[in-house]
Structure formats: structure tokens, C-alpha cells
C-alpha positions in Angstrom: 15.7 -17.2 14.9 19.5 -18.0 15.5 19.5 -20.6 12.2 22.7 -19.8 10.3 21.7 -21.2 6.9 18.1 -18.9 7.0 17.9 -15.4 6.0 16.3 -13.1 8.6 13.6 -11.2 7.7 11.9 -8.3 9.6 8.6 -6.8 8.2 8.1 -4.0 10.2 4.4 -2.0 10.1 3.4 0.8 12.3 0.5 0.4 14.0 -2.4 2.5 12.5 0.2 5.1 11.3 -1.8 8.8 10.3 -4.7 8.1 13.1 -1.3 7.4 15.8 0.8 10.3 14.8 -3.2 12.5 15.2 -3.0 11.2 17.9 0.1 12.1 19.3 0.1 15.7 18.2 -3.0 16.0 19.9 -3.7 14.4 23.1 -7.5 15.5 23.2 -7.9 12.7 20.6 -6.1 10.1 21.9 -8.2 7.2 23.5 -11.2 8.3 20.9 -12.4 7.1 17.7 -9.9 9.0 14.6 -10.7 8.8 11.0 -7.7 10.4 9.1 -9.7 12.1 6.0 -12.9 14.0 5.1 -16.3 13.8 6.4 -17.9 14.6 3.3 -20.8 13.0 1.2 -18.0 11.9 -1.6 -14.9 11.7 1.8 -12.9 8.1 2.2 -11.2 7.0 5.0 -7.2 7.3 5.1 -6.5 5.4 8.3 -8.6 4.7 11.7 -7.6 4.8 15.0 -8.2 1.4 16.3 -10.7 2.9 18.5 -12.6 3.5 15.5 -11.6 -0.5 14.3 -13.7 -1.9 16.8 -16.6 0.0 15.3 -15.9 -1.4 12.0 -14.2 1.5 10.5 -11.8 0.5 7.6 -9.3 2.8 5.4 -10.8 2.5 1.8 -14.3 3.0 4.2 -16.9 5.9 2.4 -17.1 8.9 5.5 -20.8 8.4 5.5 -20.9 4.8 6.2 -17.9 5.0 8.3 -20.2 8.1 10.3 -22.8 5.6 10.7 -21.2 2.5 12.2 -19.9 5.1 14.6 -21.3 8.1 15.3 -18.5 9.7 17.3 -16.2 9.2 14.6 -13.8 12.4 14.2 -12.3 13.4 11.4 -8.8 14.7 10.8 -7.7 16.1 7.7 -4.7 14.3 6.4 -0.9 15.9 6.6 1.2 14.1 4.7 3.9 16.2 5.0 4.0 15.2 9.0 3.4 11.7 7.9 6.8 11.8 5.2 9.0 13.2 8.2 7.9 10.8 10.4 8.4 7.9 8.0 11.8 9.5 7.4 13.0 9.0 10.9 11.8 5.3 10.9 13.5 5.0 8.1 16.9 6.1 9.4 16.0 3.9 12.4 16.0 1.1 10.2 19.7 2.2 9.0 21.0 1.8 12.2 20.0 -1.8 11.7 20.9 -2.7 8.3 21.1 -1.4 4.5 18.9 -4.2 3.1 15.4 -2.2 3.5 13.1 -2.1 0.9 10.2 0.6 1.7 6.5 -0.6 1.0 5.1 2.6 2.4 5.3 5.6 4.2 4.6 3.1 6.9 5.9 -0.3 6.7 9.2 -2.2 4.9 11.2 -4.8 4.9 14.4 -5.5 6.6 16.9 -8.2 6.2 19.0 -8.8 9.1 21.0 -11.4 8.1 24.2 -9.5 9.2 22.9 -6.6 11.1 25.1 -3.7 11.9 24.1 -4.0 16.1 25.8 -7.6 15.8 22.5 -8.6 17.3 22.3 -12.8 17.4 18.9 -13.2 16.7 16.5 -11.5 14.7 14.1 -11.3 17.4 16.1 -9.1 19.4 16.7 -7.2 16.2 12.8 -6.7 15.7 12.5 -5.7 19.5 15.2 -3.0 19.1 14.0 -1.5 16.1 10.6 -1.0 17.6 12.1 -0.1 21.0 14.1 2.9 19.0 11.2 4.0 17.0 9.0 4.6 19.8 12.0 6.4 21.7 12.4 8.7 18.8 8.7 9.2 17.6 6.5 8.3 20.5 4.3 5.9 18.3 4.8 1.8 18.3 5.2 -0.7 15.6 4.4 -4.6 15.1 7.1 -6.8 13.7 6.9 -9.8 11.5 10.3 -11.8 11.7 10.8 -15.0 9.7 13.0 -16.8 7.1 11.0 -14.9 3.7 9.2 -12.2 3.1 5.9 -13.6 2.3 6.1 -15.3 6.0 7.2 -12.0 7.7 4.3 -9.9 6.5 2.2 -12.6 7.5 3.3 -12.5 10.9 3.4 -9.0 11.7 0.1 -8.7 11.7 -0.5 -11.6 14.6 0.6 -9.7 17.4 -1.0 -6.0 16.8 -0.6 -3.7 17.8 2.6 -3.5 19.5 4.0 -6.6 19.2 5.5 -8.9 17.2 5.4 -12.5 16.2 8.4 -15.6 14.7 7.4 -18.1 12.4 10.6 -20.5 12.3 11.8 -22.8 9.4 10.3 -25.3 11.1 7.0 -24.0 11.8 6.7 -22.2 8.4 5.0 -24.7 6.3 2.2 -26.2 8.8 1.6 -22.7 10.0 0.5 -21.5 6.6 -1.5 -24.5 5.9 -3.9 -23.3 8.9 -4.2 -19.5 7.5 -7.1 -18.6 5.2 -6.2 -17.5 1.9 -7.5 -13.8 2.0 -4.6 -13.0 4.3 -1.9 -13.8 1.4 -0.1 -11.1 -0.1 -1.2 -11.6 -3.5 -4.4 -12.9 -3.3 -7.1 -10.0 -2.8 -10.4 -10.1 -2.6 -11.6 -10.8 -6.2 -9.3 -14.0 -6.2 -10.1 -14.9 -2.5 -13.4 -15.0 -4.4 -12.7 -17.1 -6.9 -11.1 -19.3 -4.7 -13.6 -19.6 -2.5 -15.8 -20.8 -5.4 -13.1 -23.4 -6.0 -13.4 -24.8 -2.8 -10.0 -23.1 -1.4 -10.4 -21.3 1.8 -7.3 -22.1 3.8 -3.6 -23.0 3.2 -3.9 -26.3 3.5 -6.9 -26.2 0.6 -4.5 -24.4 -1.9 -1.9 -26.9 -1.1 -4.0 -29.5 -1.6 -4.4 -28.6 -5.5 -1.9 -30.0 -7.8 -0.1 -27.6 -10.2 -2.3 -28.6 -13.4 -4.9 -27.4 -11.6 -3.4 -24.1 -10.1 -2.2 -23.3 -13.8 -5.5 -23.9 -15.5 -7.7 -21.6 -12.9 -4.6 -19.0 -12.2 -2.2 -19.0 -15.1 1.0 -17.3 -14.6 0.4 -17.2 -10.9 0.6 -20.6 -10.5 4.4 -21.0 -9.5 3.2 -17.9 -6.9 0.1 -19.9 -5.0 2.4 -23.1 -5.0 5.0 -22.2 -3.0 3.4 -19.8 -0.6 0.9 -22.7 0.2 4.2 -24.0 1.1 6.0 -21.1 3.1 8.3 -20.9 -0.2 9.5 -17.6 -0.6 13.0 -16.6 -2.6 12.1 -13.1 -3.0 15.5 -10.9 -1.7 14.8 -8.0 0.2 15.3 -5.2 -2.9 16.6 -1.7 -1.6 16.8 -0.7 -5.1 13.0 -1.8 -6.3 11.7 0.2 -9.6 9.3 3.0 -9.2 6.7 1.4 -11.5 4.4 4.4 -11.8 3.3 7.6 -10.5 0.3 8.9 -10.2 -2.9 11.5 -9.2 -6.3 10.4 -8.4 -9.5 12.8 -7.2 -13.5 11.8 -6.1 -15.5 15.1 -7.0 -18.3 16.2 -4.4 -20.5 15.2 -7.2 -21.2 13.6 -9.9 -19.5 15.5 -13.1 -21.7 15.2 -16.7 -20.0 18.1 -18.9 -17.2 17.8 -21.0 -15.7 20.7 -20.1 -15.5 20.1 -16.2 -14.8 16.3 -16.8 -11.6 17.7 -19.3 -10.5 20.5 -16.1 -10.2 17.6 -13.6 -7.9 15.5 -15.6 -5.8 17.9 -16.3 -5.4 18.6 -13.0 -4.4 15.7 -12.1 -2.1 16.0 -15.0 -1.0 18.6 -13.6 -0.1 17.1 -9.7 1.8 14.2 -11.5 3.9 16.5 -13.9 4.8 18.4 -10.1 6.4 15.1 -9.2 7.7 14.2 -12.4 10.2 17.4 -12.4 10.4 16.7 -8.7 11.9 13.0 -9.7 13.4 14.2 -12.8 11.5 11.1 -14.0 9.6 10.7 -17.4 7.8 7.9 -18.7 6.3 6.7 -22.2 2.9 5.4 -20.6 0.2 7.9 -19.8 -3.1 6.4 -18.2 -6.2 8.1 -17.7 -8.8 6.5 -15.4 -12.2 7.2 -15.3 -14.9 5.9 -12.5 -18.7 6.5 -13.4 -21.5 6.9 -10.5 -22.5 3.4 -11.2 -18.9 2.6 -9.8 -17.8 1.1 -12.8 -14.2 1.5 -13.7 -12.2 2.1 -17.2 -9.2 3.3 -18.2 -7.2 3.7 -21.4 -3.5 4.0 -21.9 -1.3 5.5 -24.4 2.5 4.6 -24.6 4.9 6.9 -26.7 7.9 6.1 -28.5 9.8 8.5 -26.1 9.3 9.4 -22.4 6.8 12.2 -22.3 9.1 15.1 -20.8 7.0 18.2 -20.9 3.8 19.2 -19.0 2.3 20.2 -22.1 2.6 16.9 -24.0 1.8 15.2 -20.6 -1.7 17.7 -20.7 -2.2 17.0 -24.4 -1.8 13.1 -23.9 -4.3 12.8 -21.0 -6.6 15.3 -22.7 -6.8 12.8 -25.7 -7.4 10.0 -23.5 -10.6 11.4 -21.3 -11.9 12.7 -25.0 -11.9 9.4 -26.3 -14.6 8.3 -23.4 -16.7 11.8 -23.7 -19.4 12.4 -24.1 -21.0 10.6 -21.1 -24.4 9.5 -20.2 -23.7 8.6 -16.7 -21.8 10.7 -14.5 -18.4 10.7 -13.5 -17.8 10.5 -9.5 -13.4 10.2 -10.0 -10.9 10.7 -12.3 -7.0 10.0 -12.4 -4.1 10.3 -14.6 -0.7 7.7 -14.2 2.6 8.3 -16.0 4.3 4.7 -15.9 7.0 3.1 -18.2 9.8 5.2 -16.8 12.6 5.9 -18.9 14.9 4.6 -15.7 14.4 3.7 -11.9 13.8 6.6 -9.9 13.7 7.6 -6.3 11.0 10.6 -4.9 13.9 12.5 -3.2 15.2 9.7 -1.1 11.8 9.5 0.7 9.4 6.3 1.2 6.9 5.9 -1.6 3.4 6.9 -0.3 2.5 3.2 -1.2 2.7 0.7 -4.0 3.1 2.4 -6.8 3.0 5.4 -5.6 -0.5 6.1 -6.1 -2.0 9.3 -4.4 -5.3 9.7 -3.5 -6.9 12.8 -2.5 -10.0 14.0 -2.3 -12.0 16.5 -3.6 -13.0 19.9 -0.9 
């Protein structure tokens, strides 16, 4: 893309992150089905190797049906701490590049290269230098989305995986969304892929096709959104300085939990895990969040927000304690419990480091 009056923007994403740096620490798994996580009855998948993709094994995938479409699945306990020094390095790759990054994870971001620092003339060269560098200085390959917006380049970084990467031009921008279906938009997951579907809008082209009265009337205030991506519109800047929104602690118990008492411990532990990155952050917020999910896998939550950022652990422990009590007791049991601190007091930064992803939620799961 060599168009002056464009931006150029690079969405880079590594390919299968946690299951490729497994991988690459240990070559007896490499070339065999990985499933970064826990093979337990309650275990989730992190990542998969895309050795295990072909078998239909998904992150967000439950271990047991992730074990049954493929049987010679292995399992890898997750290291985050491996994964954050990793995704450091990329990250000063990307600084050799350009200061316009915004993180989106440990593993992916993106860049604008408008004016890159390697005076490169194209942003296609760009995208093939930054991924030539990170293999040279991790051993593990990326994909690279390069286009005029951002909505575009995250679209396109996923044609060419893994290990590649893909252009869609100003002038190939609008037709080439029109032939997309709509549950690859970023902003349009599956419950309103769903409802699309139901209005008769599969592809591009269908959501283009609908006039904005009638966008606004089944969407509301993301109206203006489906519009203009239907469109390849995208202002969006690439933010480096994007607002934490939240941070927070999640578990899955390796059963179902009925007793106050043990439902109560649990929460405060994960009161507990987000006060650890709170004083880490030396970042308080005035929203605390408590969510609850039963064995039936329905979902609630319920939110408190204070007058003034909630600054100690024991007001943080008091706050979600309040907020499980007000669900208890329970006739069904609970299979996960969580606890978010949002509504920060100011933006904040986890020590310089990527966030672990959107809103820095962190999963983990019960031994």
C-alpha cells in the first residue's frame, strides 16, 4: 500500500501463540496435537496447536470434549509468565517499527505505520519485516493484516494463516467486505450473528443492503458501527494510550459448589488475585462485580459502584462478600465464580506489559 493520503495499518497476530511457544520449548511436542490447559472434568482449553485445529479443537473448548474429538490430544499446563516475556520481546519488535501500537493481547496489536521508523515505503514490506524479526528473535511466526483501518486489518490477518499475511487496498476495501459473512466482524459475536441471521443478514453485502432506520431499530446504538463496516469505514486511530477498563479474576471449581461457606471462600479468593494486581497497578476502582455461573450454565452478576475507588483489600473483600451474599443461598450449584474491579480512578498500565486480553480478564482454572 504505497497511497499517501491512507493510513497504514498492520494488525499483527501470532499464530496459535501458548500451543507455538510449547512447542518450541519442547520439540517432542512439536508436529503433535497441543491443548495449552487442564485435562480435567471441569478443564478449558487456552490455545491449540493447529494440529489439534484440524480435529476441531477450539480455545474456550471444555478438555473432555476437546479429549474426545481427539484422542491424542496433550495437555500442557499454561505459563504465563513465559507467555508475558515472550509477548514483551514482540512488543519491542514492534518499537523498532513505530510508537503507534496499541496491544490487544499478550499476542496480537495494532500498528500504524504511517511513518515508520525503518523508512520502509510500503506497509507491506513493513508487515514482512516485523514478522521476519520476530521469528529471528523468538523462533515462532506471525500473520499480518495490513490495510487502510483497523477493522480491515484484523480482518485480513486472518486470510493468510498461519504465517502469512494478507492487503486489502482502498480500492478493494468496500467490495471485499461485501463478500465476508458477518460472524467474522469484530463486533458482531455470535449471539448477534444470530440475530442476524434471523434477519436475513449473513454476508457483507446483506448488512449493507439494510438502510439505517432499519439497522437502528433492530441494533440501536450500534447502528452507526454495522453501517460503516458493511462499508470498509473505519476512523478508529490506532490508541497507544487505551484505558484499562477493568481487571479481573475468574475460577471453574472441579465441582459443583452448594454451601455458603465454600461459595463465600472462592470469591474472596478471587478477591483476593485481583487486589494482587491492584497494588501491583497502583490502580483502584469504584465498581466491584461479582459473577456467579450455576451448573445449569446460566450466568448473573451484580455490581456495586462506590463513591470512592475501593483502595484496601479489606473493603475490596467486604464489597464482594456482600455481593455473592445477596445471591445465597442456592438451590442449584455453582460451577464458577469471579470478582472484577472496574471504574478506575485513572488509566493505568500493568507494569508496561500487554494486557492478557480485553479487559484484562484472567481465567484460571480450578486444580
Amino acid at each position: 500500500m504505497a497511497e499517501s493520503e491512507h493510513r497504514k495499518i498492520i494488525h499483527v497476530d501470532m499464530d496459535a501463540f501458548f500451543a507455538s511457544v510449547e512447542q518450541r520449548d519442547d520439540p517432542g511436542l512439536r508436529g503433535r496435537p497441543v491443548a495449552v490447559g487442564y485435562a480435567a472434568a471441569r478443564g478449558v482449553v487456552a490455545a491449540a496447536s493447529y494440529e489439534a485445529r484440524v480435529h476441531g479443537v477450539r480455545s474456550a473448548l471444555p478438555s473432555v470434549t476437546a479429549m474426545r474429538r481427539c484422542p491424542q490430544l496433550i495437555f500442557v499446563p499454561p505459563r504465563f509468565d513465559v507467555y508475558k516475556t515472550v509477548s514483551r520481546q514482540i512488543h519491542a519488535i514492534f518499537e523498532e517499527f513505530t510508537d503507534l501500537i496499541q496491544p490487544l493481547s499478550l499476542d496480537e496489536a495494532y500498528l500504524d505505520v504511517t511513518n515508520n521508523r525503518q523508512g520502509l515505503p510500503t506497509a507491506w514490506l513493513t508487515a514482512k519485516a516485523i514478522r521476519k524479526r520476530i521469528f529471528e528473535v523468538t523462533g515462532l511466526t506471525a500473520s499480518a493484516g495490513i490495510s487502510y483501518n483497523k477493522f480491515l486489518a484484523k480482518l485480513a490477518s486472518d486470510q493468510r494463516k498461519p504465517n502469512g499475511q494478507f492487503a486489502v487496498t482502498p480500492g478493494m476495501g468496500a467490495d471485499w467486505v461485501e463478500t465476508l459473512p458477518v460472524s467474522r466482524f469484530h463486533g458482531v459475536g455470535p449471539v448477534t450473528a444470530a440475530k442476524m441471521a434471523r434477519l436475513g443478514i449473513e454476508t457483507g453485502a446483506d448488512l449493507r443492503a439494510k438502510p439505517m432506520a432499519f439497522l437502528q431499530e433492530h441494533f440501536g446504538s450500534s447502528a452507526d458501527w454495522y453501517h460503516d463496516i458493511a462499508r470498509g469505514i473505519d476512523d478508529r486511530p490506532v490508541n497507544p494510550n487505551r484505558e484499562r477498563k477493568s481487571s479481573g479474576s475468574e475460577t471453574t471449581f472441579d465441582r459443583d459448589l452448594m454451601g455458603d461457606d465454600e461459595i463465600v471462600a472462592g470469591v474472596l479468593g478471587q478477591a483476593d488475585d485481583v487486589w494482587a494486581w491492584c497494588q501491583k497497578a497502583d490502580a483502584y476502582g469504584r465498581t466491584v462485580t461479582v459473577k456467579v455461573k450455576y451448573a445449569d450454565f446460566h450466568n448473573i452478576s451484580r455490581s456495586r459502584t462506590h463513591g470512592t475507588p475501593v483502595t484496601t483489600q479489606a473493603d475490596l473483600r467486604d464489597a464482594s462478600m456482600a455481593l455473592i451474599r445477596s445471591v445465597l443461598p442456592t438451590e442449584k450449584g455453582i460451577r464458577l465464580v469471579g470478582v472484577t474491579v472496574s471504574n478506575f480512578d485513572r488509566a493505568v498500565v500493568e507494569d508496561g506489559a500487554l494486557p492478557l486480553f480485553e479487559g484484562a480478564q484472567i481465567a484460571r482454572e480450578a486444580a
